[in-house]
Backbone bond lengths (Angstrom), bond angles and torsions (degrees), N, CA, C in turn:
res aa  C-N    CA-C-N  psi(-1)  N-CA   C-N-CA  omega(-1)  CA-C   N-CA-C  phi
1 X - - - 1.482 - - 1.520 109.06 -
2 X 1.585 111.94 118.43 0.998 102.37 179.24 1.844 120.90 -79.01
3 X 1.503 118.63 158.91 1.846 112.56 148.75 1.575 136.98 -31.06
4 X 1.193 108.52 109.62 1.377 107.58 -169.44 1.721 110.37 -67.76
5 X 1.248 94.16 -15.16 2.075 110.24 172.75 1.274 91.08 -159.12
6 X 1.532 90.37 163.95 1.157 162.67 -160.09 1.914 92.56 -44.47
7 X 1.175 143.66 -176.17 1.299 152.30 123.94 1.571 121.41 175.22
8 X 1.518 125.02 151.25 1.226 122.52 -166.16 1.837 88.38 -117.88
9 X 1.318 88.74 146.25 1.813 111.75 -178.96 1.529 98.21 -79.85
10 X 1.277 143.65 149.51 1.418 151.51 155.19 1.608 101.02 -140.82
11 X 1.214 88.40 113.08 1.691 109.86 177.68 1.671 110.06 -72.82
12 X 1.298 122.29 115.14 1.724 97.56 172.43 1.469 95.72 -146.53
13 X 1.446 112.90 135.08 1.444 128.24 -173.59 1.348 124.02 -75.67
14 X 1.742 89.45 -26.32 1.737 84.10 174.90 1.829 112.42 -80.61
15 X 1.709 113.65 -6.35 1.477 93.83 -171.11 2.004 94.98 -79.19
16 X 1.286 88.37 174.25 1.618 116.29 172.62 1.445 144.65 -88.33
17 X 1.662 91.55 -18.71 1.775 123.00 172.75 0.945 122.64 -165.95
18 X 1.434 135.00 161.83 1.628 119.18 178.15 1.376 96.26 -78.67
19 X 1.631 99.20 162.40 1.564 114.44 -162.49 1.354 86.31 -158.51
20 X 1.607 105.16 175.65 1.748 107.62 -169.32 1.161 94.87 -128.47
21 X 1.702 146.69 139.02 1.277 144.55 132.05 1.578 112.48 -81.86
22 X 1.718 100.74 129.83 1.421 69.45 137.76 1.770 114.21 -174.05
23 X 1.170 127.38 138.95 1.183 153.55 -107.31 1.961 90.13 -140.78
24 X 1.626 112.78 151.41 1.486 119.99 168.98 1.052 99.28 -76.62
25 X 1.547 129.12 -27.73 1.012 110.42 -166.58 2.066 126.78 -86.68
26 X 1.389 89.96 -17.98 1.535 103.10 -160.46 1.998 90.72 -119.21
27 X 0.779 113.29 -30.13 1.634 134.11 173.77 1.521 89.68 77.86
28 X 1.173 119.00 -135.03 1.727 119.99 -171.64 1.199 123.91 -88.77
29 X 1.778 126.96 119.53 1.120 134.17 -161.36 1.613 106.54 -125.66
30 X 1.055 98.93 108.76 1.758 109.51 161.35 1.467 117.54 -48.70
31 X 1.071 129.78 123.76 1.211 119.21 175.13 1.492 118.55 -129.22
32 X 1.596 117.85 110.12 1.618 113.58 -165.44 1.159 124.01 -115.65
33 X 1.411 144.97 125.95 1.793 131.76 173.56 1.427 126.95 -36.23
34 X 1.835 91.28 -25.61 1.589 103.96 -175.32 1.472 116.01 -156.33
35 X 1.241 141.64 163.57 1.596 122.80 150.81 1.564 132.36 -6.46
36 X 0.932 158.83 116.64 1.172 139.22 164.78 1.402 97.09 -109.94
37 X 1.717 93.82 172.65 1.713 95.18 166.44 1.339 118.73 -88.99
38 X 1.568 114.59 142.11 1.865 101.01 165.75 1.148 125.64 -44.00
39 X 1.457 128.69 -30.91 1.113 133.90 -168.80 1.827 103.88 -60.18
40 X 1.566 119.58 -65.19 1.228 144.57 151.18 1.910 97.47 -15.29
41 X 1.561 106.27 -73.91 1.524 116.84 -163.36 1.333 100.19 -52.69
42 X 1.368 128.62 -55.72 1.413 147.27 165.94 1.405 121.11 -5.43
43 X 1.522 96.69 -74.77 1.296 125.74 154.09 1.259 149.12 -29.42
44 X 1.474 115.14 -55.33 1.113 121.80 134.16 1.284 140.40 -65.72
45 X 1.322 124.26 -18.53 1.371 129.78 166.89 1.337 93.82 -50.29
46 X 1.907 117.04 -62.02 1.435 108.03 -168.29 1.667 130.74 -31.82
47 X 1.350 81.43 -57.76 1.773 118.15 -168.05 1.531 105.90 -54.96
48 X 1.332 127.14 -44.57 1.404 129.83 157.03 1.549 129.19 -88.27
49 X 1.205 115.20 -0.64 1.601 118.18 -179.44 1.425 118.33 -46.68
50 X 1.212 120.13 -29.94 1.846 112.10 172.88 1.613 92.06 -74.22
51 X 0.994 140.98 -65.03 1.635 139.50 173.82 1.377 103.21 -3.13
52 X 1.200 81.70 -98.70 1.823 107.51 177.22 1.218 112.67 -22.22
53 X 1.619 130.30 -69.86 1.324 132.08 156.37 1.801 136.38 -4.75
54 X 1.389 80.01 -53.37 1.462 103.18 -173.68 1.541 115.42 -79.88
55 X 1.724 82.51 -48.73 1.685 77.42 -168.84 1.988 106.69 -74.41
56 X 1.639 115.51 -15.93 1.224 115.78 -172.35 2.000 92.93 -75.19
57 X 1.495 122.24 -22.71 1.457 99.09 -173.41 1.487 108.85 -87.23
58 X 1.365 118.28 12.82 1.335 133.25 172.18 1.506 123.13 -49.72
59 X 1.061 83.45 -53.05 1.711 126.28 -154.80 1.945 96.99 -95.19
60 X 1.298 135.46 -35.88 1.136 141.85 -137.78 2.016 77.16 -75.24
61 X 1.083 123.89 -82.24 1.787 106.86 178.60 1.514 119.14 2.92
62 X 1.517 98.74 -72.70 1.512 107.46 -170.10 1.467 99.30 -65.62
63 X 0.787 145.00 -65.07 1.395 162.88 -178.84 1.954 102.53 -24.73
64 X 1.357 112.75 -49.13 1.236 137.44 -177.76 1.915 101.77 -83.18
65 X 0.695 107.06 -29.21 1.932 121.70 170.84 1.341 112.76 -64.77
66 X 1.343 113.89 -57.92 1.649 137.16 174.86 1.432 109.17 -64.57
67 X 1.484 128.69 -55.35 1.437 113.22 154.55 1.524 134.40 -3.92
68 X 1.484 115.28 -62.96 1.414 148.02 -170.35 1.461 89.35 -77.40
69 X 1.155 141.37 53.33 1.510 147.15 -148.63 1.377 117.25 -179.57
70 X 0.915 122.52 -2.29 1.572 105.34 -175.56 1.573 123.16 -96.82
71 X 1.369 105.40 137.27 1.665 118.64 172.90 1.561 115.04 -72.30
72 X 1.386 97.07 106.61 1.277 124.99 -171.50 1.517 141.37 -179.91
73 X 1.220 124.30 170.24 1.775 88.71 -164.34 1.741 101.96 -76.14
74 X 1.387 121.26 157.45 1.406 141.45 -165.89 1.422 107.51 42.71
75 X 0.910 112.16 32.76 1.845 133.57 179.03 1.611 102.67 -84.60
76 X 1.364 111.21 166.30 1.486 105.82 169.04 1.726 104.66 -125.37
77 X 1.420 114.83 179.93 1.346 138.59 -169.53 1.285 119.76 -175.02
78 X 1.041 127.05 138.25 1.773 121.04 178.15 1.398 101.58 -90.65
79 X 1.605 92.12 177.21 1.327 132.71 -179.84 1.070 128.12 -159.12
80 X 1.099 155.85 115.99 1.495 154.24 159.47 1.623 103.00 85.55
81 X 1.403 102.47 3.70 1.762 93.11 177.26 1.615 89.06 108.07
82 X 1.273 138.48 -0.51 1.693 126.28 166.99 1.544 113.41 -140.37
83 X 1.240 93.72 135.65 1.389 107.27 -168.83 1.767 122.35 -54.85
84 X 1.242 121.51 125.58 1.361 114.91 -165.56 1.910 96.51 -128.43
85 X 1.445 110.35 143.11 1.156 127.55 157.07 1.026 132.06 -87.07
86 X 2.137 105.81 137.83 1.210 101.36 -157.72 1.558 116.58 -118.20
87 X 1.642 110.84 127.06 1.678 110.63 -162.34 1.503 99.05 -111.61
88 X 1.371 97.85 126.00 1.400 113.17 175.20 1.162 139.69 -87.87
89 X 1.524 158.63 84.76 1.185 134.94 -150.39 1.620 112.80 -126.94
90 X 1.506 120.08 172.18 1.028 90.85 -171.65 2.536 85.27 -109.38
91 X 1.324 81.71 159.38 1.378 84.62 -176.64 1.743 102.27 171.69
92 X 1.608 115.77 -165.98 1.407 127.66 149.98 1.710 106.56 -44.40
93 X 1.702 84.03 128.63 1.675 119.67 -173.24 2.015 88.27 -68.41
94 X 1.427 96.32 108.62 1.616 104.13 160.90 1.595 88.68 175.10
95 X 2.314 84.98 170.23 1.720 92.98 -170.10 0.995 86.22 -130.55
96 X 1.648 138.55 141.89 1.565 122.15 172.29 1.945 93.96 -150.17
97 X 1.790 101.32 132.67 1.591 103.09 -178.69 1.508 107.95 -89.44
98 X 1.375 126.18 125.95 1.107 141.29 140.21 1.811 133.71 -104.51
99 X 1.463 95.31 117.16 1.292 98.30 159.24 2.345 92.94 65.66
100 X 1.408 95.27 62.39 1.407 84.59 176.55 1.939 133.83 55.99
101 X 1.415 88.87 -1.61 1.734 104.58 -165.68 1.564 100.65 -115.90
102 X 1.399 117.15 144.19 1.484 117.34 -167.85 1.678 86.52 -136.26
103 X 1.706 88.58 106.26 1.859 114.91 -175.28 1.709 80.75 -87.79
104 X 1.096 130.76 112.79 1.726 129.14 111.26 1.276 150.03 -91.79
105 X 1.288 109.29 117.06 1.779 123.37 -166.68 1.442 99.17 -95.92
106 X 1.495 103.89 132.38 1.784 110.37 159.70 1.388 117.59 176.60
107 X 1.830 105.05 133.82 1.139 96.60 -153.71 1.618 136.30 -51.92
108 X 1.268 102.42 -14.70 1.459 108.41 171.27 2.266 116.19 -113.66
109 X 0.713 120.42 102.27 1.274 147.89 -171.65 1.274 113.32 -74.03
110 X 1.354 127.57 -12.59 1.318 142.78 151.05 1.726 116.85 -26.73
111 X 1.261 126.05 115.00 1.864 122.50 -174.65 1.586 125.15 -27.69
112 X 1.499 86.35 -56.17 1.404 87.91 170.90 1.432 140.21 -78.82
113 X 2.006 108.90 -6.78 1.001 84.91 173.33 1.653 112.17 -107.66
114 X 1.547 108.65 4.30 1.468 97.35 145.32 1.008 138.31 -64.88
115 X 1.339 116.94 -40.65 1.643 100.05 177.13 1.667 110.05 -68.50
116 X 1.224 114.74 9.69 1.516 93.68 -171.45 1.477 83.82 -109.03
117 X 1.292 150.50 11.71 1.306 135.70 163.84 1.526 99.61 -116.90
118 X 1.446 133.14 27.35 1.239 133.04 163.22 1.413 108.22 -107.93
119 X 1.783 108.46 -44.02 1.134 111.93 156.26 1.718 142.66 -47.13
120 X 1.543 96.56 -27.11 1.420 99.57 173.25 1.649 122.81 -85.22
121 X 1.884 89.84 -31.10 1.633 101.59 -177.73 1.660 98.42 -64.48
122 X 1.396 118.03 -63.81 1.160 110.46 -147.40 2.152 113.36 -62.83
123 X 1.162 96.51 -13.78 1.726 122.95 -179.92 1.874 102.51 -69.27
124 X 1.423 110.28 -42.25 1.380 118.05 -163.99 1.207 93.57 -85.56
125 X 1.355 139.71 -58.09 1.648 144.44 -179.67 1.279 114.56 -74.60
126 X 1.648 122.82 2.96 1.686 129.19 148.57 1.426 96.70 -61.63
127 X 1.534 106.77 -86.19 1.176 93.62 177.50 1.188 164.95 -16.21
128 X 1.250 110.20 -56.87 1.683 138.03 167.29 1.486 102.91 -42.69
129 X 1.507 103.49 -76.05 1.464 121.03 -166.45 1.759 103.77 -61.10
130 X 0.928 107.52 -31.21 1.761 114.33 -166.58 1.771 101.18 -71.89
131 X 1.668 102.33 -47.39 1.467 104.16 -168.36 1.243 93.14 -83.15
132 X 1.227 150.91 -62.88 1.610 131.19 157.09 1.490 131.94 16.89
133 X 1.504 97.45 -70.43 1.492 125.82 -161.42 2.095 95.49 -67.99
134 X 1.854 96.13 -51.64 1.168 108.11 171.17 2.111 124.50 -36.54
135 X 1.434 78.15 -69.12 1.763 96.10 170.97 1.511 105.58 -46.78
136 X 1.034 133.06 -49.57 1.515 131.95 -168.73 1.311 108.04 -87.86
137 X 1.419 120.72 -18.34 1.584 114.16 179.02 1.677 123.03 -88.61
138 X 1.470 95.02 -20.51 1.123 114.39 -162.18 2.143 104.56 -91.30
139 X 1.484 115.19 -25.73 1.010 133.38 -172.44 1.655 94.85 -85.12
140 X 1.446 116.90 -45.21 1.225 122.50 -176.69 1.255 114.80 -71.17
141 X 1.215 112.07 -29.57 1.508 111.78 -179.97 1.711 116.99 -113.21
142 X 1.509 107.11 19.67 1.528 120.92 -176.03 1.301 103.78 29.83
143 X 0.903 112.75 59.53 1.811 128.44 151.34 1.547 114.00 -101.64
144 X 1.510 126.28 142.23 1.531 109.64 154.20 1.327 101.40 -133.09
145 X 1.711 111.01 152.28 1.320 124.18 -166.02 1.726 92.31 -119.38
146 X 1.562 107.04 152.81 1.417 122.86 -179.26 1.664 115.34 -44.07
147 X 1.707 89.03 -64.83 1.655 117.67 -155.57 1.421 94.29 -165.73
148 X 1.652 99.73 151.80 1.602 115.24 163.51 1.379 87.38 -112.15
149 X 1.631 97.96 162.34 1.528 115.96 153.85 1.515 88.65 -139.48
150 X 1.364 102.51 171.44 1.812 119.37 -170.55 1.790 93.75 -123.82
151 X 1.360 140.77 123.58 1.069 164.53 -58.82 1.781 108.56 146.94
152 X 1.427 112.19 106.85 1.840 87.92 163.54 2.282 96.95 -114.13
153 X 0.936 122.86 94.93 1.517 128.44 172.99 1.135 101.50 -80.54
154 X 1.587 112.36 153.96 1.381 108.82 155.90 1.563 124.41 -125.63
155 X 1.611 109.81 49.75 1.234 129.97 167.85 1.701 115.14 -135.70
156 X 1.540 100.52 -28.70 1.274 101.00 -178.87 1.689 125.76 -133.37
157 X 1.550 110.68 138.91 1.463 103.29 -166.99 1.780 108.08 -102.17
158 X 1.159 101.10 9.26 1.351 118.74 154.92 1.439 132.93 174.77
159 X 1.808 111.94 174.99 1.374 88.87 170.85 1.576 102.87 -150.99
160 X 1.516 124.89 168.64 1.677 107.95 154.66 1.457 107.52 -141.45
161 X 1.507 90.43 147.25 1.754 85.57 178.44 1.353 105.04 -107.40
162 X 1.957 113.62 -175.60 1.217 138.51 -158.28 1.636 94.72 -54.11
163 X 1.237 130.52 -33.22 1.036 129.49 -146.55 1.673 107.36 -105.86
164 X 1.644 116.77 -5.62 1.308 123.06 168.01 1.533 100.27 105.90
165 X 0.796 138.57 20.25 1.497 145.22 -164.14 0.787 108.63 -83.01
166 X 1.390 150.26 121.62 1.709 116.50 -178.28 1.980 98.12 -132.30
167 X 1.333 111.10 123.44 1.484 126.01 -179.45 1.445 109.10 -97.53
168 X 1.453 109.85 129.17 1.553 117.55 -150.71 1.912 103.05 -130.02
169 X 1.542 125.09 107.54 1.007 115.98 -175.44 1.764 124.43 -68.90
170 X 1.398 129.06 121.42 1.746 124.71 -170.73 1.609 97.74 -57.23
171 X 1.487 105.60 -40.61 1.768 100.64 179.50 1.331 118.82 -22.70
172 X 1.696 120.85 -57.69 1.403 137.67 -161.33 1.982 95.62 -58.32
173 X 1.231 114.45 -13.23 1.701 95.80 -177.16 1.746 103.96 -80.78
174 X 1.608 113.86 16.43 1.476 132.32 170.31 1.749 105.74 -77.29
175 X 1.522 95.02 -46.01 1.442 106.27 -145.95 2.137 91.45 -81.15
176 X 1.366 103.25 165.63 1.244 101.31 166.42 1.690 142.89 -62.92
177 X 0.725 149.64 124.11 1.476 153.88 -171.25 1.670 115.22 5.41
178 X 1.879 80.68 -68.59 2.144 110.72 -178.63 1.882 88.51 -50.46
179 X 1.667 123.97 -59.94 1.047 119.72 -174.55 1.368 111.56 -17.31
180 X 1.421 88.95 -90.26 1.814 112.86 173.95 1.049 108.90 -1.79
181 X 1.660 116.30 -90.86 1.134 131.16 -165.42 1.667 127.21 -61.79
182 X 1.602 101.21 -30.31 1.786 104.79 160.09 1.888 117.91 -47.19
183 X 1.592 96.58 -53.40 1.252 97.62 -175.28 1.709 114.61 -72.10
184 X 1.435 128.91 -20.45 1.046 131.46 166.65 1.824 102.64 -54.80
185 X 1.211 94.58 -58.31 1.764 96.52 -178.91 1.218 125.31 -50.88
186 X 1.149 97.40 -40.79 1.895 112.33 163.76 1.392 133.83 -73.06
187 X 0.668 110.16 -29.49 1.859 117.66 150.03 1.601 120.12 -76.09
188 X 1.269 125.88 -10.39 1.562 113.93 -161.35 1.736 72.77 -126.92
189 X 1.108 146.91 6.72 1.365 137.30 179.07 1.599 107.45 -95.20
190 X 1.932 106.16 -30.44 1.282 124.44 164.25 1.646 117.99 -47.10
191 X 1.257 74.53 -14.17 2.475 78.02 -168.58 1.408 91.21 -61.43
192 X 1.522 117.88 -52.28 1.680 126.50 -159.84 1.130 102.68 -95.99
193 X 1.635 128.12 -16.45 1.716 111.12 174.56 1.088 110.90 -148.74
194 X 1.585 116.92 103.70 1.676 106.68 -152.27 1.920 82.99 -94.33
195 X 1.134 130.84 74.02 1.365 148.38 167.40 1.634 112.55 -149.47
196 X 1.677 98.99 174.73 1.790 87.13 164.46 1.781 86.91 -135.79
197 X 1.590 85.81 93.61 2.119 107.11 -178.99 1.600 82.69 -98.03
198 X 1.408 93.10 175.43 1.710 121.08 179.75 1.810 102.22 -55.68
199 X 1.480 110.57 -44.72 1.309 124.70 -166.40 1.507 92.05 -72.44
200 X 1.468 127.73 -51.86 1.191 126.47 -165.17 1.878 113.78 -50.36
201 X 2.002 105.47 -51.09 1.110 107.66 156.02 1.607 149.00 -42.84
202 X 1.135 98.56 -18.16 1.809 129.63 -178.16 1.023 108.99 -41.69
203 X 1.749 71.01 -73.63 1.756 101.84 -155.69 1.621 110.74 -74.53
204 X 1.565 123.89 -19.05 1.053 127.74 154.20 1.273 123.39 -52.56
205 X 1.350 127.00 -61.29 1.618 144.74 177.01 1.362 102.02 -66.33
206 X 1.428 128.27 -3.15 1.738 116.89 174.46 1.815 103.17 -93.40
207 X 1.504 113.33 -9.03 0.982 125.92 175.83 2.024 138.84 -112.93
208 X 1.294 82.61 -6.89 1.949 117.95 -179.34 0.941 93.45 -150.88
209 X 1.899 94.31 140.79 1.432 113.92 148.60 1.307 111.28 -130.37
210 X 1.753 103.59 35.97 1.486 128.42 171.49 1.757 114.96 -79.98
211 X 1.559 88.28 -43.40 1.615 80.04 -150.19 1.599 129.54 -65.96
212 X 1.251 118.61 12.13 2.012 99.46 169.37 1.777 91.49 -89.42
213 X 1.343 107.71 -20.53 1.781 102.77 -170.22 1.469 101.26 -68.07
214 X 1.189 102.93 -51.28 1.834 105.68 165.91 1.355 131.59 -46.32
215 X 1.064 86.56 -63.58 2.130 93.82 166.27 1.585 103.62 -41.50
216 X 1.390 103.63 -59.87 1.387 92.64 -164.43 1.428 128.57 -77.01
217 X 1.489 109.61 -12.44 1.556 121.40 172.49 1.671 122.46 -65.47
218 X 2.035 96.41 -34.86 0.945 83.09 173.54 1.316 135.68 -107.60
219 X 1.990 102.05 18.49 1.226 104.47 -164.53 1.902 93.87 -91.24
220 X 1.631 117.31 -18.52 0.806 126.64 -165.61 1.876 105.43 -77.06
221 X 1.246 121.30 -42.46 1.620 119.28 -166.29 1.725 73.66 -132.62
222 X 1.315 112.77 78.45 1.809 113.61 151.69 1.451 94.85 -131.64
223 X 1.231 134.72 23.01 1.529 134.94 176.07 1.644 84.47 -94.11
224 X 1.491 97.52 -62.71 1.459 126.98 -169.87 1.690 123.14 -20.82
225 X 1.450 84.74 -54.48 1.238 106.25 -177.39 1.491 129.09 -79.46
226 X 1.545 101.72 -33.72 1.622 114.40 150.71 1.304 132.45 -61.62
227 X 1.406 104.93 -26.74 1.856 101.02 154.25 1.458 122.35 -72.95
228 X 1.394 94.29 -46.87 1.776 93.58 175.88 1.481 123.78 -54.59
229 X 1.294 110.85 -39.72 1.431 116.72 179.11 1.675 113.22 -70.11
230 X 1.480 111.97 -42.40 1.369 117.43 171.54 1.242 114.85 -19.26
231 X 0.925 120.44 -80.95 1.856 149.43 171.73 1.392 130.15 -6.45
232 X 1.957 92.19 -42.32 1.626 87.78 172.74 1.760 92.88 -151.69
233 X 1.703 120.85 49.17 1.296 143.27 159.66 1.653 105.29 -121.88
């Protein structure tokens, strides 16, 4: 009997049994300590198949959202939190946004090797803009942080440790501007309260009057954005 859908195997040693994820973004994922047999995999597919069902028509919305998404020519992709179209041409190697539209030129036009010069642009102008935002947040709010590094996670849009470090996800050049800059605030607020205490909130809110809009923007399209980014990461 064959799968009525789709699913990708992920081997992981630390789990204990196979178990099922499954996510809009990744749809249904096997997940095993070790090899199993299909026969075994089979099997359990059976044994949970109304599950599976259910929880995959869950998801079918978002799933249908992400569609309206693809990297490709007259394809779409975000930016800053709004959706921009993407025109491909072939010409001089550069990417430049106009007017909501994301022109990339290069001499070879082939999938992969656009995404691998979208991938590099959009990684280099994380940066830039991120350590920027940093420098100015950090002066403004007489904080100083060690080091950035730039980060693509797909749980977290940042982090800082004991030591001032602060790890900054490129994803967020998805999210909107206020985004950005909440989570900048929220990591460099970590310098003085590596908690989230009343004080910790403060000193955030003495600096945003973004952040539940933030939280919630990105708790709302952070599936979103992990599909979009998928594509050409």
């Amino acid at each position: 009997m064959e799968s009525e859908y789709s699913y990708k195997v992920v081997l992981n040693p630390r789990a204990k049994r196979l178990s099922f994820s499954i996510s809009p973004v990744d749809g249904l994922s096997i997940i095993m300590p070790r090899q199993l047999s299909d026969k075994y995999v089979k099997k359990m597919l059976r044994k949970y198949n109304s599950w599976i069902k259910q929880q995959l028509k869950k998801i079918e919305p978002q799933q249908k959202q992400f569609a309206k998404y693809k990297f490709q020519h007259y394809g779409n992709t975000i930016l800053h939190g709004l959706p921009h179209e993407l025109n491909i041409s072939t010409g001089t190697r550069k990417i430049e946004i106009i007017d909501n539209v994301v022109n990339i030129s290069n001499q070879s036009i082939a999938t992969r090797d656009i995404k691998k010069l979208y991938f590099s642009w959009i990684k280099r102008t994380a940066r830039d803009n991120l350590k920027q935002k940093l420098d100015n947040y950090s002066e403004q709010m007489n904080v100083k942080y060690r080091r950035l590094s730039i980060r693509g996670q797909k749980t977290m849009w940042g982090s800082c440790s004991q030591q001032g470090s602060i790890s900054m996800n490129w994803k967020l050049m998805c999210a909107p501007i206020y985004a950005q800059d909440y989570v900048v605030i929220h990591e460099l607020s970590h310098i003085n309260h590596l908690n989230h205490s009343k004080s910790f909130w403060k000193l955030v809110n003495q600096h945003t009057d973004n952040a539940t809009i933030s939280k919630n923007w990105l708790k709302r399209y952070g599936d979103l954005i992990q599909f979009v980014t998928s594509q050409y990461s």
